[in-house]
Z-matrix of the N, CA and C atoms (Angstrom, degrees):
N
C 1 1.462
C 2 1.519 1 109.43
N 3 1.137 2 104.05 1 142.57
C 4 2.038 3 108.97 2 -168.56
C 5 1.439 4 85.41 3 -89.63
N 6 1.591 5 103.92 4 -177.32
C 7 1.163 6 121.50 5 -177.22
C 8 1.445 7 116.95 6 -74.31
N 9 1.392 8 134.74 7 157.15
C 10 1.368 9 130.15 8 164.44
C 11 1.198 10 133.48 9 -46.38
N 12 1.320 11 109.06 10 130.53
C 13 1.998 12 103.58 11 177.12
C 14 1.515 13 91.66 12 -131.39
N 15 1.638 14 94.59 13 168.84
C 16 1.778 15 107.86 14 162.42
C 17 1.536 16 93.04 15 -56.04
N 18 1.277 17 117.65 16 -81.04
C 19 1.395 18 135.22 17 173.11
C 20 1.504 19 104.78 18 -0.45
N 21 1.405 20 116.19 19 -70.86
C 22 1.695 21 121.10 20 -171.80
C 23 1.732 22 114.56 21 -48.16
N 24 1.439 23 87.87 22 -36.55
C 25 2.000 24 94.79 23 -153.17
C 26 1.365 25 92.48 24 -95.18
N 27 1.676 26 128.88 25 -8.60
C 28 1.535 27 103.50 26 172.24
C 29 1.326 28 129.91 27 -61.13
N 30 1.576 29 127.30 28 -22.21
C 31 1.339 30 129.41 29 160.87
C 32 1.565 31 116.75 30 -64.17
N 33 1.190 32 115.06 31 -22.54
C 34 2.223 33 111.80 32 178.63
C 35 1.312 34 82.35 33 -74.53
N 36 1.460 35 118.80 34 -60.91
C 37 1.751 36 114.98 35 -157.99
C 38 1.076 37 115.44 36 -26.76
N 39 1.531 38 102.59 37 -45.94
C 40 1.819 39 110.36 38 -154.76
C 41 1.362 40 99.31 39 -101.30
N 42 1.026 41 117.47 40 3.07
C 43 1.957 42 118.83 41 162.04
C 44 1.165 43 112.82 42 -82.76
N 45 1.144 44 101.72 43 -42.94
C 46 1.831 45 104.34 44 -164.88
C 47 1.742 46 78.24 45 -95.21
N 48 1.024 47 168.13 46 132.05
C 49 1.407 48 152.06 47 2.39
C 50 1.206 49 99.65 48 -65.44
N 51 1.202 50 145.96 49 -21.72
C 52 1.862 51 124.51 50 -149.83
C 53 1.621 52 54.74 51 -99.90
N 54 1.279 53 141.40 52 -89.64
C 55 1.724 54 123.63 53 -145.67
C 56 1.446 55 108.62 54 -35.50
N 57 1.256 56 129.39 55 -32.85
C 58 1.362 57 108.68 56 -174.69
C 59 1.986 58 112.03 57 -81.48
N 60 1.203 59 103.03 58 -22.49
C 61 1.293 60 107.08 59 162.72
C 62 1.696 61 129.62 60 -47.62
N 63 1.516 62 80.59 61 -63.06
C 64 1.982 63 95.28 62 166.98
C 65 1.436 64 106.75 63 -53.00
N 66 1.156 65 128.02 64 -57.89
C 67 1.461 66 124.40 65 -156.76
C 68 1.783 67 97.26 66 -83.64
N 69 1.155 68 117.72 67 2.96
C 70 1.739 69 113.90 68 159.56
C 71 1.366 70 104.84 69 -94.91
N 72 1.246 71 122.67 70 -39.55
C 73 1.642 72 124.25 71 -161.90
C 74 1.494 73 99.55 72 -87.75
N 75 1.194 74 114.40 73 -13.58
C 76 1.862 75 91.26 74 -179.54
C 77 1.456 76 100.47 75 -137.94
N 78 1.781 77 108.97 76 35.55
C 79 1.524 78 113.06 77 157.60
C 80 1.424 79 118.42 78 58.79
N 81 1.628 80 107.40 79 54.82
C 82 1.468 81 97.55 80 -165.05
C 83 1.861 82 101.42 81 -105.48
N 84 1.206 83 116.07 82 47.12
C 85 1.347 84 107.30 83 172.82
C 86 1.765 85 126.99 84 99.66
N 87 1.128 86 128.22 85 141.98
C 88 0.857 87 122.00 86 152.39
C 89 1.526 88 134.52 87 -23.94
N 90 1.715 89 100.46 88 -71.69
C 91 1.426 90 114.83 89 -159.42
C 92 1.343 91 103.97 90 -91.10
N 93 1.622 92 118.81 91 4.33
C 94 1.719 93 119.36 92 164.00
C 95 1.225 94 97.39 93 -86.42
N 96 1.413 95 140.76 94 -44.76
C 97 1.373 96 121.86 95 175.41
C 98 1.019 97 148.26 96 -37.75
N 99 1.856 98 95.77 97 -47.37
C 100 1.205 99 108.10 98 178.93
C 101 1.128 100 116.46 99 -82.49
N 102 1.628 101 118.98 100 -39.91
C 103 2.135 102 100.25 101 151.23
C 104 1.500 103 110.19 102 -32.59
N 105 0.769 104 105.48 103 -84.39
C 106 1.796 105 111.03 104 -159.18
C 107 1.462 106 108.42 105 -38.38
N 108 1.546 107 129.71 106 -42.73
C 109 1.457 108 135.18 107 159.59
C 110 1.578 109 106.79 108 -46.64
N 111 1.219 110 123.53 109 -62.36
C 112 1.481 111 130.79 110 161.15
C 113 1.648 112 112.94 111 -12.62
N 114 1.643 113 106.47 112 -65.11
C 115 1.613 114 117.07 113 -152.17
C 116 1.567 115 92.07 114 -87.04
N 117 1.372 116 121.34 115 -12.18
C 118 1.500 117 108.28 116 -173.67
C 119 1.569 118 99.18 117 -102.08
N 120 1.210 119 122.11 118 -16.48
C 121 1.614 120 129.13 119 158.95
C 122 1.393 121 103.69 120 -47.74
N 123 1.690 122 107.62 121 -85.96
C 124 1.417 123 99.58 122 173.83
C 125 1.479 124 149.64 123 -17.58
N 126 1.566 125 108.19 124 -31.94
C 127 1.298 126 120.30 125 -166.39
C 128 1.583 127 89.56 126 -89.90
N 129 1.580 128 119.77 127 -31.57
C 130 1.288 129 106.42 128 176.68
C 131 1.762 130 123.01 129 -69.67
N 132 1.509 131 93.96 130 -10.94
C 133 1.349 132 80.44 131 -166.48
C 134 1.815 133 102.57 132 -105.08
N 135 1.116 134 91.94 133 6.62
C 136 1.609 135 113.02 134 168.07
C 137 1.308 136 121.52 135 -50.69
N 138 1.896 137 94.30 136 -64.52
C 139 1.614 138 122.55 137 178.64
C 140 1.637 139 82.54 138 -47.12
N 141 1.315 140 117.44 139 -88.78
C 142 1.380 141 149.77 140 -107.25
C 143 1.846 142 79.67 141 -57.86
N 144 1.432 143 112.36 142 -45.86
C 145 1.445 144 118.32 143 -163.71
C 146 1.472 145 109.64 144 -62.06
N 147 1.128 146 102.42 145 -50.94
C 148 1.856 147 122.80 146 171.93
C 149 1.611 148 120.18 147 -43.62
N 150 1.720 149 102.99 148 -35.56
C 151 1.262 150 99.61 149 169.82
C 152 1.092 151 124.99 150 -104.17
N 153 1.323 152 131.15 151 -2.50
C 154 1.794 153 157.07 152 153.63
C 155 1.371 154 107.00 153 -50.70
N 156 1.581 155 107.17 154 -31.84
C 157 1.633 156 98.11 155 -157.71
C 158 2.123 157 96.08 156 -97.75
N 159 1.539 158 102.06 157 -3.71
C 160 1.540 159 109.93 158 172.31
C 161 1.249 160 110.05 159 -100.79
N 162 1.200 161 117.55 160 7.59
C 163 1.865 162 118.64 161 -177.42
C 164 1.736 163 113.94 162 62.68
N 165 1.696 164 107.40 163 30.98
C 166 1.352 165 96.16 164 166.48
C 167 1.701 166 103.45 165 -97.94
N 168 1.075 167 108.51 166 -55.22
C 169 1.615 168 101.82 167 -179.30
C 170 1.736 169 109.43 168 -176.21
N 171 1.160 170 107.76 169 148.44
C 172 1.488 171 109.32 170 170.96
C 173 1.590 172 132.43 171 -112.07
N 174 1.393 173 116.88 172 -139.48
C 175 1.506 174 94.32 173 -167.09
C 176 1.763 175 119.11 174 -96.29
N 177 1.640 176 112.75 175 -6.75
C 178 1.237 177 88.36 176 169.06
C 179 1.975 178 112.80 177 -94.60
N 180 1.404 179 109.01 178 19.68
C 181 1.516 180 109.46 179 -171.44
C 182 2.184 181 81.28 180 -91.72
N 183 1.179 182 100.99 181 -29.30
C 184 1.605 183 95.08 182 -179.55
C 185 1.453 184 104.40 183 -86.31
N 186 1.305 185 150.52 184 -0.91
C 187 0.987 186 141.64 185 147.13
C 188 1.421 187 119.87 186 -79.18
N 189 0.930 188 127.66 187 -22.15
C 190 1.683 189 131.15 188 175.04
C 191 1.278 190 108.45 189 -83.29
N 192 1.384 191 127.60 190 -37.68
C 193 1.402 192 143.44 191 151.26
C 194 1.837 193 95.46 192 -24.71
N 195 1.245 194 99.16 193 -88.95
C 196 1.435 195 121.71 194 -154.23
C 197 1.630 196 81.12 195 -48.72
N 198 1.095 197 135.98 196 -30.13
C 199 1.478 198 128.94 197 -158.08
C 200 1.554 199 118.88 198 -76.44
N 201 1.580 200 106.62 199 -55.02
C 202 1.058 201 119.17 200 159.41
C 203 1.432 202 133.41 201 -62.22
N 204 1.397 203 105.41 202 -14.74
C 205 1.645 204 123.53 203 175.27
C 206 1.620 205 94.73 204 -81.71
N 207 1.104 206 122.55 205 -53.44
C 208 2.311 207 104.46 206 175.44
C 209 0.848 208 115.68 207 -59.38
N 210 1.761 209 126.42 208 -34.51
C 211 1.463 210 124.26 209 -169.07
C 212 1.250 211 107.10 210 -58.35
N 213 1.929 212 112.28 211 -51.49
C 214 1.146 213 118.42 212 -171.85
C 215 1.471 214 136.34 213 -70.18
N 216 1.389 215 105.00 214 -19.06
C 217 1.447 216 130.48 215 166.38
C 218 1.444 217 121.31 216 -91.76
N 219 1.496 218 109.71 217 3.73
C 220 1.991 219 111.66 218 -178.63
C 221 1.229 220 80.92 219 -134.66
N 222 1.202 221 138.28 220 76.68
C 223 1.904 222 120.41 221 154.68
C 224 1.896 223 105.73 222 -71.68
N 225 1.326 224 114.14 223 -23.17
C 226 1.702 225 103.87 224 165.06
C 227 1.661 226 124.64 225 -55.60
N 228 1.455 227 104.72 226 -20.84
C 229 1.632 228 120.73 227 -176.63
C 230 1.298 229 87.80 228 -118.75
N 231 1.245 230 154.13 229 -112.53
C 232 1.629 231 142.53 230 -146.09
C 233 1.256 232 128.29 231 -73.82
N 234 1.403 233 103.92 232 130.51
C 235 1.638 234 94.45 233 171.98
C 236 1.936 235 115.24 234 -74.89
N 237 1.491 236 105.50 235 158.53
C 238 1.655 237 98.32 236 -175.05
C 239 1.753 238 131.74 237 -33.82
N 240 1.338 239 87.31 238 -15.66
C 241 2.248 240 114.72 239 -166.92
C 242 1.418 241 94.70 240 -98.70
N 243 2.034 242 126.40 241 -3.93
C 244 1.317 243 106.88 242 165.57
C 245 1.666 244 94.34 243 92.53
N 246 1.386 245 152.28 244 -18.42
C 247 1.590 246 143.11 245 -165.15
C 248 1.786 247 83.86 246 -113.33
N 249 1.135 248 82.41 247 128.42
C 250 2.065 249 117.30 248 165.98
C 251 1.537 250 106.79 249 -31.56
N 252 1.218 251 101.00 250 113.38
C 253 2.034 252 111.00 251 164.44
C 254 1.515 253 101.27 252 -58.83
N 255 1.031 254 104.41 253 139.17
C 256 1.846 255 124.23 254 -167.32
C 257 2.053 256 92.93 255 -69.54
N 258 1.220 257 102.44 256 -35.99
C 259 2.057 258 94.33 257 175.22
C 260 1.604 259 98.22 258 -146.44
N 261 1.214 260 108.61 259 175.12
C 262 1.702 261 120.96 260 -160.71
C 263 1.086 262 78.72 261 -155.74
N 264 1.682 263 107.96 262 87.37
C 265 1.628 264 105.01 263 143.08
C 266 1.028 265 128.87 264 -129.33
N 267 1.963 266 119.21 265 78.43
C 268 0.755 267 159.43 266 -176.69
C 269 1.335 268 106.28 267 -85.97
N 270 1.371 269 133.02 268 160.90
C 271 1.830 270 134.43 269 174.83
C 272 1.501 271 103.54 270 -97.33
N 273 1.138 272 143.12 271 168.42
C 274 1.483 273 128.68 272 156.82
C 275 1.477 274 106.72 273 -46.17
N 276 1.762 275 104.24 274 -53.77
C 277 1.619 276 98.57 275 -177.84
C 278 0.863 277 118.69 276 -51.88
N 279 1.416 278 149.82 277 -87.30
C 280 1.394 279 144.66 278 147.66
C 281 1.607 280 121.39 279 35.64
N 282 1.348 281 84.29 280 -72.93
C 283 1.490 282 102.75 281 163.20
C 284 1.555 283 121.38 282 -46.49
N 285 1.335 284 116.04 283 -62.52
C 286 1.479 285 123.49 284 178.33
C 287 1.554 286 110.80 285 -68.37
N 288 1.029 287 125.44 286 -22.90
C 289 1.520 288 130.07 287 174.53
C 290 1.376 289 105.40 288 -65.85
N 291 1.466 290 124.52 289 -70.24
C 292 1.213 291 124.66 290 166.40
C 293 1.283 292 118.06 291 -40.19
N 294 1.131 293 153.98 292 -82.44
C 295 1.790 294 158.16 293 160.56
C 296 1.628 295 105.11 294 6.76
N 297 1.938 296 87.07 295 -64.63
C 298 1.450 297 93.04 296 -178.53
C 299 2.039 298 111.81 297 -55.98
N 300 1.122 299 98.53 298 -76.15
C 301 1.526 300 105.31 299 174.17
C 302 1.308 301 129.52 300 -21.11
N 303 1.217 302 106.44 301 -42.06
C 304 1.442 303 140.95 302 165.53
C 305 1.746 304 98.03 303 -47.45
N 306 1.296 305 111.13 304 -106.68
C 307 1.309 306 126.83 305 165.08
C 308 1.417 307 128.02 306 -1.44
N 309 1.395 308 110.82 307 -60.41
C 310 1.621 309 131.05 308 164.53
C 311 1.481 310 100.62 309 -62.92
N 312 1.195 311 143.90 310 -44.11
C 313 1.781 312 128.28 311 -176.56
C 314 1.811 313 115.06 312 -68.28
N 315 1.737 314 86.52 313 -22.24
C 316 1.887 315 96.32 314 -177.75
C 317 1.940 316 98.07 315 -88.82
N 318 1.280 317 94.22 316 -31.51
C 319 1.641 318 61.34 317 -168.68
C 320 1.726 319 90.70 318 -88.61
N 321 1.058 320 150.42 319 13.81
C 322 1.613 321 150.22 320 164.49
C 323 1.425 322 104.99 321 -69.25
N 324 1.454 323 120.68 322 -36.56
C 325 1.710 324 130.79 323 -155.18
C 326 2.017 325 67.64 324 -95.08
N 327 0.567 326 106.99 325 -67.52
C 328 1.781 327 111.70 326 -145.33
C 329 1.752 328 127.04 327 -62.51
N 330 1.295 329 79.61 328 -33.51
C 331 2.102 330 107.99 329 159.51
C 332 1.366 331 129.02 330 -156.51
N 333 1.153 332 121.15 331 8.24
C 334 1.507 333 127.34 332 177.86
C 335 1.999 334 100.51 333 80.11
N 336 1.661 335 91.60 334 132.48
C 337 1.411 336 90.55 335 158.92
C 338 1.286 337 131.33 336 -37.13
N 339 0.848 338 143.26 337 -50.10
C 340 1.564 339 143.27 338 -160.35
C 341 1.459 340 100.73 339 -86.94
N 342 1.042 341 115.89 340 4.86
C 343 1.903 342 106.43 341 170.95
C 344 1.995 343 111.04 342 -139.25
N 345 1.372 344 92.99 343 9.85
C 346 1.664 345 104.08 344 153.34
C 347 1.436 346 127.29 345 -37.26
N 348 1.196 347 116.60 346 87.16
C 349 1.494 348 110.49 347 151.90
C 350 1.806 349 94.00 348 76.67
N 351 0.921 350 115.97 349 16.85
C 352 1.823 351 123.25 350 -179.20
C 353 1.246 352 118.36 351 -102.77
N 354 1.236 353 103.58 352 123.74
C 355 1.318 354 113.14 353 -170.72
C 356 1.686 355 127.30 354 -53.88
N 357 1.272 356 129.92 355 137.88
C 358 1.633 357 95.75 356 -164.06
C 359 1.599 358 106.43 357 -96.31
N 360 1.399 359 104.94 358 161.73
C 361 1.439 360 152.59 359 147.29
C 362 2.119 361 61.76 360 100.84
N 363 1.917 362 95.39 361 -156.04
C 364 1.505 363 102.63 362 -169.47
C 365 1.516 364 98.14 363 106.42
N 366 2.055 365 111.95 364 122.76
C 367 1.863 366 111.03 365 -170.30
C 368 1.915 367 70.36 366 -90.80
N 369 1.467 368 145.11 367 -30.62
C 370 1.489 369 121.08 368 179.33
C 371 1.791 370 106.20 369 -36.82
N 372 0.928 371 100.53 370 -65.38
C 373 2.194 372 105.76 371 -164.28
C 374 1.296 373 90.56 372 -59.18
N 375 1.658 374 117.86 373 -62.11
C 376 1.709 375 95.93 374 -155.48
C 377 1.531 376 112.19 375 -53.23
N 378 1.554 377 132.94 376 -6.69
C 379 1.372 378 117.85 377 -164.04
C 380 1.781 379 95.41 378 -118.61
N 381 1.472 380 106.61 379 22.15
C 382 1.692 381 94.38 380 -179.30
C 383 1.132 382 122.02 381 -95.31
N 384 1.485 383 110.22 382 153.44
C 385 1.502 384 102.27 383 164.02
C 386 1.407 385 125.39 384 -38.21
N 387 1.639 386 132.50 385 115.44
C 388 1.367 387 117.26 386 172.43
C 389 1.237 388 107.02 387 -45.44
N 390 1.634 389 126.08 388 -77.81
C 391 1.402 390 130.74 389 -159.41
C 392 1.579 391 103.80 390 -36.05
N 393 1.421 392 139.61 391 -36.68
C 394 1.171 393 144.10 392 171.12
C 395 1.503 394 106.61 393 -37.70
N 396 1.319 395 97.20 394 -72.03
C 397 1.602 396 104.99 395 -163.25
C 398 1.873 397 109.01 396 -78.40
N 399 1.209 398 116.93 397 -15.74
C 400 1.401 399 117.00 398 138.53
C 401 1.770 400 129.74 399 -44.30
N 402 0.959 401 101.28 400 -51.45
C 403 1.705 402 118.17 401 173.30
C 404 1.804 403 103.06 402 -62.93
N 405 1.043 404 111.38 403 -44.06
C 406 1.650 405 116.90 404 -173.80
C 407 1.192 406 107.60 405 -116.18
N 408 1.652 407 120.95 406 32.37
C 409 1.636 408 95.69 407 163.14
C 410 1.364 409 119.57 408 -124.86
N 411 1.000 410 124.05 409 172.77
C 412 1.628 411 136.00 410 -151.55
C 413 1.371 412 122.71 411 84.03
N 414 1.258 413 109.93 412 19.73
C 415 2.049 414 113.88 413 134.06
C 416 1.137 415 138.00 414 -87.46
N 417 1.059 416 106.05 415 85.21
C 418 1.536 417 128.08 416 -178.79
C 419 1.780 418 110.05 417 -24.38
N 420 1.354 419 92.98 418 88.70
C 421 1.636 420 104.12 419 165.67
C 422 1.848 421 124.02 420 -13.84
N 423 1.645 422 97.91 421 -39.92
C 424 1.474 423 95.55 422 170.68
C 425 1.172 424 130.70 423 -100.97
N 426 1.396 425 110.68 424 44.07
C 427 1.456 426 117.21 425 -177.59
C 428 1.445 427 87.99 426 -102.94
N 429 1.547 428 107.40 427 155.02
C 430 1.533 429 113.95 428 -165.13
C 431 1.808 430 93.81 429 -83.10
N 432 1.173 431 95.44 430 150.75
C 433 1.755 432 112.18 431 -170.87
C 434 1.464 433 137.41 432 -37.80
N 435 1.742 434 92.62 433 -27.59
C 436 1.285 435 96.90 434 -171.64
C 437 1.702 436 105.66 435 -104.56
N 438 1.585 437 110.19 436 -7.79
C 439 1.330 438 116.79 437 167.79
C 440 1.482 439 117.66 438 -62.40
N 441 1.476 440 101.59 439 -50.83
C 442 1.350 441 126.43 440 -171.18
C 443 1.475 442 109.03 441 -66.99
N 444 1.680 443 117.62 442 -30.85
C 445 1.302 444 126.93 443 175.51
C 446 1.296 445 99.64 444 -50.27
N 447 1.355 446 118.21 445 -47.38
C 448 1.842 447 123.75 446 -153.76
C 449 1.316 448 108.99 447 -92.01
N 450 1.094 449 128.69 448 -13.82
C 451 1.281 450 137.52 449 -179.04
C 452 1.705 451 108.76 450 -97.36
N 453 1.455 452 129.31 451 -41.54
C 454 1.232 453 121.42 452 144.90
C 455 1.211 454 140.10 453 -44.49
N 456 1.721 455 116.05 454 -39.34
C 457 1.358 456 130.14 455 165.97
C 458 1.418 457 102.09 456 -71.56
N 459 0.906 458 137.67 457 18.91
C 460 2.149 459 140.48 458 -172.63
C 461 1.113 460 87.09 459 -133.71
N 462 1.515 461 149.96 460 -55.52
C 463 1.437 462 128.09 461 -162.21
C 464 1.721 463 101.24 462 -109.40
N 465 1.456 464 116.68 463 7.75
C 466 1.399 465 101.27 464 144.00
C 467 1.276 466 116.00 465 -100.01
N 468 1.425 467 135.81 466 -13.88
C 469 2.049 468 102.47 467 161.69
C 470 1.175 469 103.57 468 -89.35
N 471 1.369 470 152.18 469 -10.69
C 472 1.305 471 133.22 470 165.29
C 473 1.881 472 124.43 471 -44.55
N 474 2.215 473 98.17 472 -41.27
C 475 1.075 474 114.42 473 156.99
C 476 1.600 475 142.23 474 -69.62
N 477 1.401 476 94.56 475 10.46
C 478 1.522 477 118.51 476 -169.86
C 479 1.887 478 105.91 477 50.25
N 480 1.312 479 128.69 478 51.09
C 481 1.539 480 124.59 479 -160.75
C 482 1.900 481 88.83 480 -133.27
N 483 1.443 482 100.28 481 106.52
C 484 1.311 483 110.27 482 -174.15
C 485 1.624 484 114.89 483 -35.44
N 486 1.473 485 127.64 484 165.60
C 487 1.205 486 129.41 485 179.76
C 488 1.922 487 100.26 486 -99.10
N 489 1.156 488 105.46 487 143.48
C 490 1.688 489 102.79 488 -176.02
C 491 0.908 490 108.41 489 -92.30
N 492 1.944 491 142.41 490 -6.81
C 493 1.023 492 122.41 491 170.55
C 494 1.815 493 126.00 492 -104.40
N 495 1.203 494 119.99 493 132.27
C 496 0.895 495 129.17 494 178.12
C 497 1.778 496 126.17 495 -39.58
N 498 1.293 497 130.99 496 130.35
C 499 1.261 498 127.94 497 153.43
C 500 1.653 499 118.19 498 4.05
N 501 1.371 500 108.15 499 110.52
C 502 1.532 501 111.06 500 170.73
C 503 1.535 502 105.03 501 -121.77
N 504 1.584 503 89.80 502 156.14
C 505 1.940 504 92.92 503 164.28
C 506 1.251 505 114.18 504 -108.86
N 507 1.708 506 120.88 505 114.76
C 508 0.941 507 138.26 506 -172.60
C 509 1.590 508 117.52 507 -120.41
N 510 1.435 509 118.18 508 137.18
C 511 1.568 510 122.99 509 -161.11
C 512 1.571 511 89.16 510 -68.59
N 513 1.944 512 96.13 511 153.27
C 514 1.376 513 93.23 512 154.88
C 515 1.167 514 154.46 513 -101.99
N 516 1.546 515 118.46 514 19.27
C 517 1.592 516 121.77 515 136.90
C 518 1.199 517 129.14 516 -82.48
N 519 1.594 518 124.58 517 163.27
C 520 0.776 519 146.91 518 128.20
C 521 1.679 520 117.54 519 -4.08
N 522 1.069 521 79.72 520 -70.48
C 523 1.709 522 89.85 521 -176.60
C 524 1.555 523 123.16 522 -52.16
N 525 1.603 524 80.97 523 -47.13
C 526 1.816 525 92.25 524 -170.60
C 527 1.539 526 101.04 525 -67.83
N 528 1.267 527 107.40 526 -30.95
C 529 1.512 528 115.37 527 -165.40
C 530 1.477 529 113.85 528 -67.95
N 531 1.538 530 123.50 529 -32.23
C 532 1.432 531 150.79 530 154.21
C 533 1.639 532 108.48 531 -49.24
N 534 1.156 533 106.31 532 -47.99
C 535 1.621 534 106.89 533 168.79
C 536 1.667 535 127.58 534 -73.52
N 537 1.263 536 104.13 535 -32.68
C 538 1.425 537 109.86 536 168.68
C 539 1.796 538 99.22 537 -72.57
N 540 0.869 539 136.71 538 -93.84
C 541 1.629 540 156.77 539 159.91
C 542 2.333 541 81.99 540 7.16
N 543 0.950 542 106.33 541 -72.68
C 544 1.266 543 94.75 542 -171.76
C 545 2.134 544 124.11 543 -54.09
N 546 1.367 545 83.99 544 -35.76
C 547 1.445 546 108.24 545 -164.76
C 548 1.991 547 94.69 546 -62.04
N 549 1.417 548 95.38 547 -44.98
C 550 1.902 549 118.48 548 176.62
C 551 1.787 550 90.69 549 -47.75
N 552 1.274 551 111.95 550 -69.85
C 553 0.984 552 123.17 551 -172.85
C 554 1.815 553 110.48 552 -49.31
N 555 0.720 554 119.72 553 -28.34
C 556 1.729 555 121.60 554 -179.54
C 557 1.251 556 104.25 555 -77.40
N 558 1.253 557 113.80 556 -72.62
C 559 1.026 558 135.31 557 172.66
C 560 1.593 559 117.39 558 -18.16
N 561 1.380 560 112.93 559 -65.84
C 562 1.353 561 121.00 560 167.37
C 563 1.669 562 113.13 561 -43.45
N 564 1.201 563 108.42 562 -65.90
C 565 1.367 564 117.74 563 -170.54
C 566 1.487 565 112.27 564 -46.61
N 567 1.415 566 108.54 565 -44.76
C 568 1.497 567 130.85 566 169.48
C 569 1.886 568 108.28 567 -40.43
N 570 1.171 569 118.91 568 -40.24
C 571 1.254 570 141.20 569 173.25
C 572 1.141 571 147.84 570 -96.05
N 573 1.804 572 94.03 571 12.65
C 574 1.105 573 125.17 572 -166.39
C 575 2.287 574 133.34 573 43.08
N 576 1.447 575 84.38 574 38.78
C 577 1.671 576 107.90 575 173.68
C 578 0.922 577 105.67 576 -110.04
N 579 1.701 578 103.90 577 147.35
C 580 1.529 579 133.67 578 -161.35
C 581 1.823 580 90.25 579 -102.04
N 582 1.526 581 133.35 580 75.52
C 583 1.349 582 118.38 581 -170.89
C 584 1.512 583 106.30 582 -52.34
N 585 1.533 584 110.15 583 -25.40
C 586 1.712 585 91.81 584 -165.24
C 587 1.384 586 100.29 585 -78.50
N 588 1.214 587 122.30 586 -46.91
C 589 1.749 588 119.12 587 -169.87
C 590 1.310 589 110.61 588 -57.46
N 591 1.813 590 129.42 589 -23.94
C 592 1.242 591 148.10 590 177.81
C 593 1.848 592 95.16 591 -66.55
N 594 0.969 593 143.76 592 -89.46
C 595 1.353 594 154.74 593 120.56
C 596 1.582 595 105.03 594 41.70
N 597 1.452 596 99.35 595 -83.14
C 598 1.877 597 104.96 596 162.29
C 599 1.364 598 111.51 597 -38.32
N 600 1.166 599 121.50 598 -63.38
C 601 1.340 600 130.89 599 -162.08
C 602 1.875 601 105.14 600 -59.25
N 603 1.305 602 131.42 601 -46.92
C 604 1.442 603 127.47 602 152.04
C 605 1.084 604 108.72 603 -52.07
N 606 0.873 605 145.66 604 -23.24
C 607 1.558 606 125.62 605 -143.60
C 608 2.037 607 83.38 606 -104.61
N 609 1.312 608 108.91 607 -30.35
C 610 1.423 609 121.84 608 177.43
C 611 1.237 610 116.14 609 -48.98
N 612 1.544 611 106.40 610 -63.27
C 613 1.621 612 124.62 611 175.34
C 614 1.623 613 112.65 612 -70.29
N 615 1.160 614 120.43 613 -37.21
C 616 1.638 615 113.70 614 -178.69
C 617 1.525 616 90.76 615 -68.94
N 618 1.742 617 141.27 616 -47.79
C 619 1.377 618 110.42 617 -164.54
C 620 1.477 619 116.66 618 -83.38
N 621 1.352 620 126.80 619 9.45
C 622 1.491 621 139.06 620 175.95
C 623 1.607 622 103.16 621 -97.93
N 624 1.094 623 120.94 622 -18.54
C 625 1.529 624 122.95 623 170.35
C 626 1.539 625 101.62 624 92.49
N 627 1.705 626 122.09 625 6.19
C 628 1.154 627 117.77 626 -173.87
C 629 1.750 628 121.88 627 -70.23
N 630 1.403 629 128.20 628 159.95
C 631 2.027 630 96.44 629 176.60
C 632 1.687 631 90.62 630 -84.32
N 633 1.538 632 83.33 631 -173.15
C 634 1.337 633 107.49 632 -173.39
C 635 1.894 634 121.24 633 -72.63
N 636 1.211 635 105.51 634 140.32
C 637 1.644 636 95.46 635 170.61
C 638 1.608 637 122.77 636 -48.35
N 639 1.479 638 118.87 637 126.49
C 640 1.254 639 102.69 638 -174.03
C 641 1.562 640 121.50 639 -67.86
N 642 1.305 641 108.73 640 167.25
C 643 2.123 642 111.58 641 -164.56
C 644 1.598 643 92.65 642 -74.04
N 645 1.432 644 100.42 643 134.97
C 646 1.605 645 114.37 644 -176.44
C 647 2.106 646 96.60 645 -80.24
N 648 1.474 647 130.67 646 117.50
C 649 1.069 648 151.70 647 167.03
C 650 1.506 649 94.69 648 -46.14
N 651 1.456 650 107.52 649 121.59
C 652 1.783 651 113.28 650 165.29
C 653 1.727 652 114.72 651 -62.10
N 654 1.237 653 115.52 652 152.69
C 655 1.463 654 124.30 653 147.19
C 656 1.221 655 108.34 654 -25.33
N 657 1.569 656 111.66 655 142.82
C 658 2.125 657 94.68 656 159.65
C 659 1.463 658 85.30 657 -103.49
């Protein structure tokens, strides 16, 4: 085994969160959690060491980070000095307005609106409305497609910015809904489609404000 990189440990990272996911979603206990919280600690303190040992920063400069990042995003809970506002009577909305607002000035200082949370290269982004992709950015391009689907559709009605897809009929579990979603998924493959890269590819055009590709007509 070679030496450690960011590079190396991005595949544990993303194990040990989807494990802590599983072991929430199928109720695996207390004391599996807190392993699995454990192993995704670790990986932070992995980074944190990796970049300590290059003189960018380590893990309590990423905890003060993270610190000043709530203060600055809860002014209903902290005063500017970081100590608790005496009442929070804030609305939820309120609340989410600010976060959002919040969010959009960091990623403006940090890369400019128009390259927020956007996926790169794509002729959808280069021709979008910035203010659009301001409203929808900070979803991490590498979140798998259908995550990223749901998380775009969440910070576009928060932005009041209509949804582009039309009315579907969808079962009402979970379950059933997992079975359809999979069956999509066969199906494609069956037909030689990539559903997730298909998936990306909306998720491309809904954050450029573009419509949708029109439905390809079957064989008769």
């Amino acid at each position: 085994m070679g030496a450690l990189t960011h590079e190396s440990l991005v595949e544990y990272l993303l194990e040990e969160a989807f494990e802590v996911a599983e072991t929430i979603e199928t109720a695996g206990g207390d004391a599996e959690l807190k392993a699995e919280l454990g192993d995704v600690l670790l990986q932070v303190v992995l980074h944190s060491r990796l970049a300590e040992e290059r003189g960018a920063f380590g893990l309590d400069d990423v905890a003060r980070g993270l610190t000043a990042k709530m203060v600055r995003r809860n002014p209903h809970v902290f005063r500017p000095d970081g100590s608790l506002q005496e009442s929070f009577p804030a609305t939820v909305e309120e609340i989410v307005r600010t976060w959002d607002a919040v969010k959009r000035a960091e990623q403006v200082l940090h890369s400019g609106a128009a390259d927020a949370g956007a996926e790169p290269s794509g002729a959808e982004l280069s021709r979008a409305d910035p203010s659009r992709l301001g409203a929808l950015g900070g979803v991490p391009g590498a979140l798998p497609a259908l995550a990223r689907a749901q998380k775009l559709l969440d910070r576009a009605e928060r932005a009041g910015l209509p949804a582009s897809a039309g009315p579907v009929d969808i079962p009402a579990s979970e379950a059933d809904l997992g079975e359809l979603l999979f069956a999509i998924a066969a199906a494609a493959r069956a037909q030689g489609l990539d559903a997730e890269r298909a998936l990306r590819g909306a998720n491309r055009r809904f954050q450029a404000g573009r419509p949708a590709a029109p439905p390809h007509e079957p064989s008769p």
